[in-house]
C-alpha positions in Angstrom: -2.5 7.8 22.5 1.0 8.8 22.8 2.4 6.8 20.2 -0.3 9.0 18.0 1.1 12.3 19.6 4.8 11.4 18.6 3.8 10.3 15.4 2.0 13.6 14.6 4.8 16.0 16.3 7.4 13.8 14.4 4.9 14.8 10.9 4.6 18.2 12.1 8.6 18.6 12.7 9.1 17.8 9.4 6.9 20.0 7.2 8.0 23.0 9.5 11.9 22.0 9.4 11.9 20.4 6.0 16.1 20.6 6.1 16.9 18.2 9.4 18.5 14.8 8.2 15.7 12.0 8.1 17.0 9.8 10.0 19.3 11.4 12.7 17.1 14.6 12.8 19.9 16.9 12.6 20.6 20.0 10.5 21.7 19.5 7.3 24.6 21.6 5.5 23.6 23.1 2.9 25.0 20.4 0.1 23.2 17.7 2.3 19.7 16.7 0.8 17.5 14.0 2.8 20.0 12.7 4.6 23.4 13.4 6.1 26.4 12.0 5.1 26.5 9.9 8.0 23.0 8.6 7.9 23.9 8.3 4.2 27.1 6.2 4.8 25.5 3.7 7.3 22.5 3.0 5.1 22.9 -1.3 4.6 23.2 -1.4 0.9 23.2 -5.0 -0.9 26.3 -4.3 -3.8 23.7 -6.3 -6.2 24.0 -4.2 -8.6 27.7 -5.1 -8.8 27.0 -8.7 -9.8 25.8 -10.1 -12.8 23.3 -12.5 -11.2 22.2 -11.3 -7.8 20.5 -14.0 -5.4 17.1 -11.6 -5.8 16.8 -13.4 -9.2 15.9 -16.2 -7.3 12.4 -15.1 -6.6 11.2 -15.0 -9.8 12.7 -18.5 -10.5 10.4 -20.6 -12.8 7.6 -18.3 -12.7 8.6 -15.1 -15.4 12.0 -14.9 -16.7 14.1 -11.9 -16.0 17.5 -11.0 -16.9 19.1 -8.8 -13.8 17.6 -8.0 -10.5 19.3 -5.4 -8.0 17.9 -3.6 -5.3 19.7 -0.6 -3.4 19.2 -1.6 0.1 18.0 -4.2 2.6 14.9 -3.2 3.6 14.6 -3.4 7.2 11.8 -2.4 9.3 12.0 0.6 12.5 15.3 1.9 10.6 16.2 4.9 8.3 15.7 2.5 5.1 11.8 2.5 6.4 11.4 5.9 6.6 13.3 6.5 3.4 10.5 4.5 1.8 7.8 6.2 3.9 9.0 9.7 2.3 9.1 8.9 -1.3 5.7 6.9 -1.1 3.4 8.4 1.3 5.1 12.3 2.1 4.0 13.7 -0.6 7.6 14.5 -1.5 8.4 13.2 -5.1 11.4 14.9 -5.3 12.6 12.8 -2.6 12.3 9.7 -4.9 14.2 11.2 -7.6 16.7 12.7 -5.1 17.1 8.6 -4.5 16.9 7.7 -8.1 19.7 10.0 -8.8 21.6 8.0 -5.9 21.2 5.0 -7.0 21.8 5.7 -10.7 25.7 7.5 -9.9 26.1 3.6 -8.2 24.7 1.8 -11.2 26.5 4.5 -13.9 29.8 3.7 -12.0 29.6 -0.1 -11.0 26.5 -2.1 -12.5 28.3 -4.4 -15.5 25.1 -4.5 -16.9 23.6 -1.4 -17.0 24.3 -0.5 -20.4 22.5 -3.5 -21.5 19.1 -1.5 -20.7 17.5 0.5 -23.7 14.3 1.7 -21.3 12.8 2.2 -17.5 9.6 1.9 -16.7 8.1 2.8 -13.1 5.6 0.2 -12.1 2.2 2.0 -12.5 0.0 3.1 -10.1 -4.0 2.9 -10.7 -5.5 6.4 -11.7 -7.2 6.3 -8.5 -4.4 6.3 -6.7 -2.4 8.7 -8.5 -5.3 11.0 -8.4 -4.9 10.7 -4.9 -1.3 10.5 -4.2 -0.2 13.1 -6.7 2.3 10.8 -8.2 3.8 7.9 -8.5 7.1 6.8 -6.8 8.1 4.5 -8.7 8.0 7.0 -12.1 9.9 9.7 -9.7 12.8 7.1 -9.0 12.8 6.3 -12.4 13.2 10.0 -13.4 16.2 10.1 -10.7 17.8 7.0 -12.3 17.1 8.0 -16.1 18.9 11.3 -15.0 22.3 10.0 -14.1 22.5 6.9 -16.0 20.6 8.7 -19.3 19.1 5.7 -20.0 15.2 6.7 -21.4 12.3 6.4 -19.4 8.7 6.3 -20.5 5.6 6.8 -17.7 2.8 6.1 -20.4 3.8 2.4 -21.2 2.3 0.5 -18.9 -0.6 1.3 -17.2 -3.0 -1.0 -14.0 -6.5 -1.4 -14.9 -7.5 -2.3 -11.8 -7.8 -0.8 -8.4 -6.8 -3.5 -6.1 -5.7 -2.1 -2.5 -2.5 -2.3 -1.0 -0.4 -5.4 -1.1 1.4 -4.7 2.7 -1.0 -7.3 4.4 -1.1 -9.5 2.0 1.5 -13.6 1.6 3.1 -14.8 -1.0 -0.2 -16.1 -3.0 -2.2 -13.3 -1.8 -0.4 -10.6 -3.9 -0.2 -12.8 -7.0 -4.0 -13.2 -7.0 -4.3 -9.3 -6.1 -2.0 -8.3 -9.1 -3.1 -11.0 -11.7 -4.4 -9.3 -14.9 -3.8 -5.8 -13.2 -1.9 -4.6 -15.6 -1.4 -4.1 -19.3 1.1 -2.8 -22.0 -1.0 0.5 -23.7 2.1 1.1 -25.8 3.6 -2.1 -27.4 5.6 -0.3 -30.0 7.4 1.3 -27.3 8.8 -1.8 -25.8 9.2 -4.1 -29.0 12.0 -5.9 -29.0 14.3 -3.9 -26.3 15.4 -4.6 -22.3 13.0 -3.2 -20.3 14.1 -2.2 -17.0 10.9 -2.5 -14.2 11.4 0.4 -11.4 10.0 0.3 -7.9 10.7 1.2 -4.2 10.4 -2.1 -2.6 10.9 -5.5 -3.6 9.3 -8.5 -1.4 7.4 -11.4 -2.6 8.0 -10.1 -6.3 4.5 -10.8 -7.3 3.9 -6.8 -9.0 7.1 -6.6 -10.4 6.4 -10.4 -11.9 2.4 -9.7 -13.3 4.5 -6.2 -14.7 6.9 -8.5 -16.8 4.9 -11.0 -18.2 2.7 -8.4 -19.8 5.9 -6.9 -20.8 6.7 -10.5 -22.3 3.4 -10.9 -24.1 3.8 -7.9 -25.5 7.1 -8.3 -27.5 9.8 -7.2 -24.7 13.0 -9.2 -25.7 13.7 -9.3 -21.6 13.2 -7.9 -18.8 15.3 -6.6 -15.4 14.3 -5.2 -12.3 15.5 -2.1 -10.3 14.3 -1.7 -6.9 15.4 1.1 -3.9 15.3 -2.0 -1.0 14.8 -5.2 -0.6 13.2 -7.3 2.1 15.3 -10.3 3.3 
């Protein structure tokens, strides 16, 4: 019960004082957005994006190919990286995940070797039942965020899930490959003929979404694919 109390006041604190730092809870100045530049500063990012081959590649090792993976951060639960997530995906914020699109993207702009090797991002897509309910999908607002300070394109109407298959939190290894398989499909082949897709999302685990999302991407012409994720889980 009090667990549910703090949870709710914690809510309710932050819809009345939208402009106190998300993870220390402190005013922010007025060029500080989300986070302070403490919070900011301590946040465990990876450097992935500074290599050419990150160990993340790893995980989709004999199963799709896939040119570059980075992710942002270590994902690691009870810390600001999880509430991070928790604001872009379930606030009802999407500015948030563009704010952290744009953050990532000055990185990649300024230190990613590859990054100019991309010709388009796409946001994994979200089931129209979802998005119906959520109001939008994260993945599409980060890739806004990135597509804004790397200008590389980004297309929202590429890929879309055709079926509704519940959330993938709960699930191992095997179970989210089974509970993404033939959940998605390429609407607009034309779009992605022949160039390097880049595959957007907030969180990278098991890699089963991100891997049904590029083998469609494969079958339907993509000459290769890359992943760019906000965290990744160890």
């Amino acid at each position: 019960m009090f667990r549910f109390v703090s949870e709710w006041f914690i809510d309710f604190w932050d819809v009345v004082y939208p402009n106190l730092c998300l993870g220390c809870k402190q005013t922010l100045d007025k060029q500080e957005k989300l986070l302070c530049v403490h919070c900011r500063m301590n946040l465990p990012e990876t450097g992935y994006h500074r290599e050419m081959e990150s160990e993340l590649i790893y995980r989709f090792a004999g199963k799709v190919k896939v040119e570059h993976v980075a992710a942002h951060y270590r994902f690691v639960k009870k810390t600001i990286i999880q509430k991070l997530i928790h604001e872009i995906k379930y606030k009802d914020r999407p500015e948030s995940a563009v704010l952290v699109g744009q953050w990532y993207g000055h990185q990649l702009q300024q230190e990613c070797p590859w990054i100019n090797e991309i010709d388009l991002l796409i946001g994994v897509p979200l089931h129209k039942k979802r998005l119906r309910k959520r109001g939008y999908n994260q993945a599409d607002c980060i890739a806004e965020g990135l597509s804004e300070t790397t200008q590389l394109p980004m297309r929202d109407d590429v890929m879309v899930r055709i079926r509704f298959n519940g959330s993938q939190t709960r699930r191992n290894r095997l179970q989210r490959w089974l509970n993404v398989e033939t959940v998605f499909r390429v609407a607009k082949p034309d779009a992605i003929l022949g160039k390097h897709v880049a595959l957007v999302d907030d969180v990278l685990t098991t890699g089963a979404t991100l891997e049904a999302c590029a083998i469609e991407l494969h079958r339907a012409g993509c000459r290769s694919v890359s992943v760019l994720t906000i965290a990744a889980t160890k």
